[in-house]
C-alpha positions in Angstrom: 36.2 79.5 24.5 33.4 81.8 24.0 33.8 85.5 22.5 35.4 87.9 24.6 33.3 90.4 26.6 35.4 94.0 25.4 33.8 92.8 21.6 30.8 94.0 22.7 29.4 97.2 21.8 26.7 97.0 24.5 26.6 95.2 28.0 25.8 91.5 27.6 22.9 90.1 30.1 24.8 87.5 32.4 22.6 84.8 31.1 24.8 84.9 28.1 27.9 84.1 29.7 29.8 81.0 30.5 30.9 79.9 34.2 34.1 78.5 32.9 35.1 80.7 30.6 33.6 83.9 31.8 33.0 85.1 28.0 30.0 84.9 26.1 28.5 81.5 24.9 29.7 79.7 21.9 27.7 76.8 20.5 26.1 76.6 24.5 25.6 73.1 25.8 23.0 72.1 28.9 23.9 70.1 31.5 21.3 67.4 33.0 21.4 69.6 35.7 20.2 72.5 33.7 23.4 75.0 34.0 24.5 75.8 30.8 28.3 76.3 29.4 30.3 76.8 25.6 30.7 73.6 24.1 34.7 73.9 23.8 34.5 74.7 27.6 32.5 71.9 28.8 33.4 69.4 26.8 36.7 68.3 27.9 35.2 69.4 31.7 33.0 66.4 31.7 35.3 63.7 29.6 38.2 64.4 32.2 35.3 64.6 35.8 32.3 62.8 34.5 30.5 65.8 36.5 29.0 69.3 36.4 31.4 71.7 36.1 29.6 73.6 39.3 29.6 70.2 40.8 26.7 68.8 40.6 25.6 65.1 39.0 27.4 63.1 37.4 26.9 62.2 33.7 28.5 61.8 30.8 29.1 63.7 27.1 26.3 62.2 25.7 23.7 63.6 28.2 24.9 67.0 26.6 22.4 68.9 25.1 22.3 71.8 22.6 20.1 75.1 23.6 18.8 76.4 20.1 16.5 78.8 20.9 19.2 80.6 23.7 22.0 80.1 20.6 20.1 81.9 18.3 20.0 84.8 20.6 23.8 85.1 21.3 24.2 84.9 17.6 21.6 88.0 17.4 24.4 90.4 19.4 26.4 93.1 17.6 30.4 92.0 17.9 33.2 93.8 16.8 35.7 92.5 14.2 38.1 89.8 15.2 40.7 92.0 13.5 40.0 95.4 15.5 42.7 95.4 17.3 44.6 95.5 13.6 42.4 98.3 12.8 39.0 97.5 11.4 36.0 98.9 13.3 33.4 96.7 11.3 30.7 95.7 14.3 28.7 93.2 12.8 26.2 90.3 14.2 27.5 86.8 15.6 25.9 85.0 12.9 27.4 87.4 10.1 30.9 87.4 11.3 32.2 84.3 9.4 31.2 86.2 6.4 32.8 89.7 7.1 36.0 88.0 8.2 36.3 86.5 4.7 36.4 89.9 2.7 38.0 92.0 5.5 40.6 94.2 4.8 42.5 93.4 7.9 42.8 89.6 8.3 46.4 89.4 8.7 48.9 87.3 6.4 52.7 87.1 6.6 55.1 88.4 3.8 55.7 86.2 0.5 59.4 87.8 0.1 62.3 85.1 0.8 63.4 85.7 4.5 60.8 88.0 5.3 58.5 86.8 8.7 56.7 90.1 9.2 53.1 90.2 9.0 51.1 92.6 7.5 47.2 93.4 7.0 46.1 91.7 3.6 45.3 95.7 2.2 49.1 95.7 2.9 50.1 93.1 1.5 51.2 94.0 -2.2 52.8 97.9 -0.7 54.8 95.7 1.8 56.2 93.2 -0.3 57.0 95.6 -3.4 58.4 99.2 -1.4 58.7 98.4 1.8 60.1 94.9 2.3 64.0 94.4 3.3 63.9 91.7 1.8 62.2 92.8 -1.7 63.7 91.5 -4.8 65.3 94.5 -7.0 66.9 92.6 -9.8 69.7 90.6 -11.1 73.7 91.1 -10.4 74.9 92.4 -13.6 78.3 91.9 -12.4 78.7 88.1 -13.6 76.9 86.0 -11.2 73.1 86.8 -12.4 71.6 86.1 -9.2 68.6 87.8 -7.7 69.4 90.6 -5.4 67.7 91.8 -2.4 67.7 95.0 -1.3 69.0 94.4 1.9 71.9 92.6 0.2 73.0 94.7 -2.6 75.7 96.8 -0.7 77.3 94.0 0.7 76.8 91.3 -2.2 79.9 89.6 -3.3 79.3 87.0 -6.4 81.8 84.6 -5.1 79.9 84.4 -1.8 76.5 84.4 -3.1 77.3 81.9 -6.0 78.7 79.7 -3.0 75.8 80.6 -0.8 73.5 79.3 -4.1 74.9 76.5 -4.7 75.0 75.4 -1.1 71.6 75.9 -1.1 70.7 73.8 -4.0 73.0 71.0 -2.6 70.9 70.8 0.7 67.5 71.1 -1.4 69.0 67.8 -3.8 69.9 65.8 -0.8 66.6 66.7 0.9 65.0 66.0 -2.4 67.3 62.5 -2.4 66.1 61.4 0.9 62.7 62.0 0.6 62.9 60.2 -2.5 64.2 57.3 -0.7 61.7 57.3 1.8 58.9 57.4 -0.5 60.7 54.6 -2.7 60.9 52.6 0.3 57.1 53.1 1.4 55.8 52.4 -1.8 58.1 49.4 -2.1 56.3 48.0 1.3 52.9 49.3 0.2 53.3 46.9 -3.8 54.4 44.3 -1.8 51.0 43.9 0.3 49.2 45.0 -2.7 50.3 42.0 -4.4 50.5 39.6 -1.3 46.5 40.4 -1.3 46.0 40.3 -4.5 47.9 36.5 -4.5 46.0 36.3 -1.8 42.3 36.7 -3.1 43.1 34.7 -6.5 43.7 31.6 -4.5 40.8 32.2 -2.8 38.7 32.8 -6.3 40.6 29.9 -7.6 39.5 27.5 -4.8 35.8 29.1 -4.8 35.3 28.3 -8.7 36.5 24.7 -8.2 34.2 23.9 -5.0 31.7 25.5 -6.9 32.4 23.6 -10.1 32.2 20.5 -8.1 29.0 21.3 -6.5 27.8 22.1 -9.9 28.9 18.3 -11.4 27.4 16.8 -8.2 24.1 19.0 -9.1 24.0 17.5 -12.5 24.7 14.3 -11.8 21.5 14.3 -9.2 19.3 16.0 -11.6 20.2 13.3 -14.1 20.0 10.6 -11.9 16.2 11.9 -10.6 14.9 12.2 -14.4 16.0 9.2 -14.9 14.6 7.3 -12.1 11.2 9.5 -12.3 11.1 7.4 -15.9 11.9 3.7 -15.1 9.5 4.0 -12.3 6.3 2.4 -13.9 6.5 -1.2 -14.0 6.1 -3.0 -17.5 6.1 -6.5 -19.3 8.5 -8.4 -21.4 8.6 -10.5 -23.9 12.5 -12.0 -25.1 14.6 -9.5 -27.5 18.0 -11.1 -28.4 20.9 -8.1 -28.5 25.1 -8.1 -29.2 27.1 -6.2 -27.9 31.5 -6.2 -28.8 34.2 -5.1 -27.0 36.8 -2.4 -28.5 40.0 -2.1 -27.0 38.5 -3.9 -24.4 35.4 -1.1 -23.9 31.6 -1.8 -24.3 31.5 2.2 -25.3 29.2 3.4 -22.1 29.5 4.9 -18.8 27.2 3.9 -15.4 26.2 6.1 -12.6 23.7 5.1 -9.4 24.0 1.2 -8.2 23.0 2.6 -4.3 21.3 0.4 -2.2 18.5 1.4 0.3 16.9 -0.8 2.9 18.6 -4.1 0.7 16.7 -2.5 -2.5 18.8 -2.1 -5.5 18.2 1.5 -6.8 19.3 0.2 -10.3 22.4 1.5 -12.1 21.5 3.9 -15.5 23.5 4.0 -18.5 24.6 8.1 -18.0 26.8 7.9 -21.5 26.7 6.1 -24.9 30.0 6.8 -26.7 28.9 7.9 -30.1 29.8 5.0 -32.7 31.1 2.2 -30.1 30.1 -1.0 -29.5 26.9 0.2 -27.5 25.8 2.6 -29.6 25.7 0.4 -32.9 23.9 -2.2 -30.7 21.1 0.4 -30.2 22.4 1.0 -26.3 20.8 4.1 -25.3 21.3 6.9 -22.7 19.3 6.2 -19.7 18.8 2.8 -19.7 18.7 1.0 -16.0 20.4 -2.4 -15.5 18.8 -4.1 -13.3 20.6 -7.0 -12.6 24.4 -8.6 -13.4 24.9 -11.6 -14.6 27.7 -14.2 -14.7 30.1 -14.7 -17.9 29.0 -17.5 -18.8 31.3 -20.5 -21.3 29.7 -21.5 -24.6 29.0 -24.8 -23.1 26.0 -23.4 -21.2 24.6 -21.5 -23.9 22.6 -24.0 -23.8 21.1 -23.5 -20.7 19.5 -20.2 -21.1 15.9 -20.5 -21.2 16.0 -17.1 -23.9 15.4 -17.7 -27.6 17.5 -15.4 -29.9 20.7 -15.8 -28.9 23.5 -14.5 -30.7 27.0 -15.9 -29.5 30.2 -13.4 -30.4 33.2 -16.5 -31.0 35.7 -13.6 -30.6 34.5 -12.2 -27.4 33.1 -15.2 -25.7 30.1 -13.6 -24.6 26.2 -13.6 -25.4 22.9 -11.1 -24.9 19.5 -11.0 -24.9 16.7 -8.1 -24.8 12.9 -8.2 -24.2 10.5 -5.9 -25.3 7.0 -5.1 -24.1 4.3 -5.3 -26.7 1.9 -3.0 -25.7 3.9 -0.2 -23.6 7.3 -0.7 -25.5 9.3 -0.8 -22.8 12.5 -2.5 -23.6 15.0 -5.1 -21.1 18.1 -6.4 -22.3 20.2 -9.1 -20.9 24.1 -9.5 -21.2 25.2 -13.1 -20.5 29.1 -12.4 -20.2 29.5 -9.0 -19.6 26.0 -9.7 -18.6 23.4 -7.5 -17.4 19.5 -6.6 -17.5 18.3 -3.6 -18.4 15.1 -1.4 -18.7 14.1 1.4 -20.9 11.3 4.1 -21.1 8.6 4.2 -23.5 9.3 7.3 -24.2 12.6 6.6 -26.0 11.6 3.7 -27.7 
């Protein structure tokens, strides 16, 4: 709604005023059309028609435009208080009303005395509530009870009555107090329940994301290790024979194996990823990264004899036999397990 005409102190030009409303523009809005109308007059015009108000085209709230330069001369006009009809004859400018109504005198405000609806101008306020209010405080019943009298209550007051009257009032203020207590015990109760359903909730989820991503992470490593190792073992080298034992304890040679994939019939080679410190392996000068190349069958003492190697040493406990070959020039290093029998390659760079 825009602001009524008898505010005016002078006649408004009827370019000012609104076709719905017939009062002065508020925050005006232009149609595509070009007619122009308040904004809290239009508005729910076009979201209910979809059309000029004057009926013209159709469009839609967004097509709304704001007209700045003919809003900053409405806001130019001289308008009288919103509180004149309660007395003040301030006539101030559109744009400075907001402020004046903040300080005025007259802006209405109801009574703050128990009982009491009347409302009053806010210069009024204190006179009302203190002299002129029925239902003023005037003191305390010195005939037992102690309660606070009003002055519209002080011929008629009767302790008995107004102590039951008091404490019928408290009891409807502890049961509303009781209920709303309830209420709130019961909302909150729902609300801790979510909480922690989304909380269980998310943990799971945290708990399943670490563990995928602590398995990627092994699988990472494990590549990585594999890669440096084959970007090592792959120069080719010669050998000459290198007789090594290896024991079993507790029925372990004391190292771990990764790789052994095949590609196009082609024997990647399987690398030696662990050495257990101080086993069997490791006090036969196994080390990490070596690549055996090739398995062998266990083989009975009997054909001990048959291997063309030079060296041997034969373990009677075990029942098995190995032998190594080392490279000269490049130190390079195979070994070959006859019996738990394999061959195996190692980098110049760790020998």
């Amino acid at each position: 709604m825009g602001y009524d005409l008898e505010r005016f102190t002078r006649p408004v030009d009827e370019d000012f005023k609104c076709s719905i409303c017939l009062a002065v523009l508020e925050n005006p809005l232009a149609t595509p059309c070009g007619h122009v109308f308040c904004g809290n007059c239009v508005l729910p015009w076009v979201v209910q028609h979809g059309s000029c108000p004057l009926k013209c085209d159709k469009f839609s709230t967004k097509e709304l435009n704001n007209v700045l330069p003919l809003r900053n001369l409405i806001m130019k006009l001289e308008i009288r208080c919103d509180n004149h009809t309660r007395g003040c004859q301030e006539v101030v400018k559109i744009q400075m009303l907001p402020q004046h109504l903040e300080d005025c005198d007259f802006a209405p405000v109801t009574c703050a005395n128990k009982g009491c609806e009347a409302v009053v101008n806010i210069k009024d306020q204190v006179q009302h509530q203190t002299q002129q209010c029925e239902y003023r405080p005037v003191g305390r019943c010195e005939q037992g009870c102690n309660l606070v009298l009003q002055h519209n209550a002080v011929a008629d007051h009767s302790c008995l009555k107004a102590m039951q009257a008091h404490c019928a009032n408290l009891q409807a203020k502890i049961s509303s107090q009781e209920h709303s207590l309830k209420k709130t015990t019961v909302r909150f109760g729902k609300r801790e329940k979510s909480l922690l359903a989304q909380i269980a909730c998310l943990q799971n989820e945290i708990q399943m994301q670490a563990l995928r991503y602590q398995k990627k992470l092994n699988e990472c490593k494990a590549e990585v290790e594999y890669m440096s190792a084959m970007a090592v073992y792959d120069r080719p080298c010669e050998e000459v024979p290198l007789a090594l034992q290896l024991g079993r304890e507790n029925g372990s040679l004391g190292f771990n194996i990764i790789g052994g994939n095949r590609v196009e019939g082609i024997s990647e080679g399987i690398i030696v990823s662990r050495v257990i410190e101080n086993g069997p392996a490791d006090k036969s000068q196994l080390r990490l990264h070596d690549r055996i190349t090739k398995n062998f069958p266990c083989l009975p003492k009997k054909s001990l004899t048959a291997v063309p190697l030079p060296s041997a040493k034969v373990s009677e406990r075990n029942n098995w036999i190995a032998y190594a070959a080392r490279d000269k020039r490049r130190r390079r290093k195979k070994i070959l397990f006859l019996c738990d029998v394999c061959l195996i390659s190692r980098s110049n760079a760790e020998l």
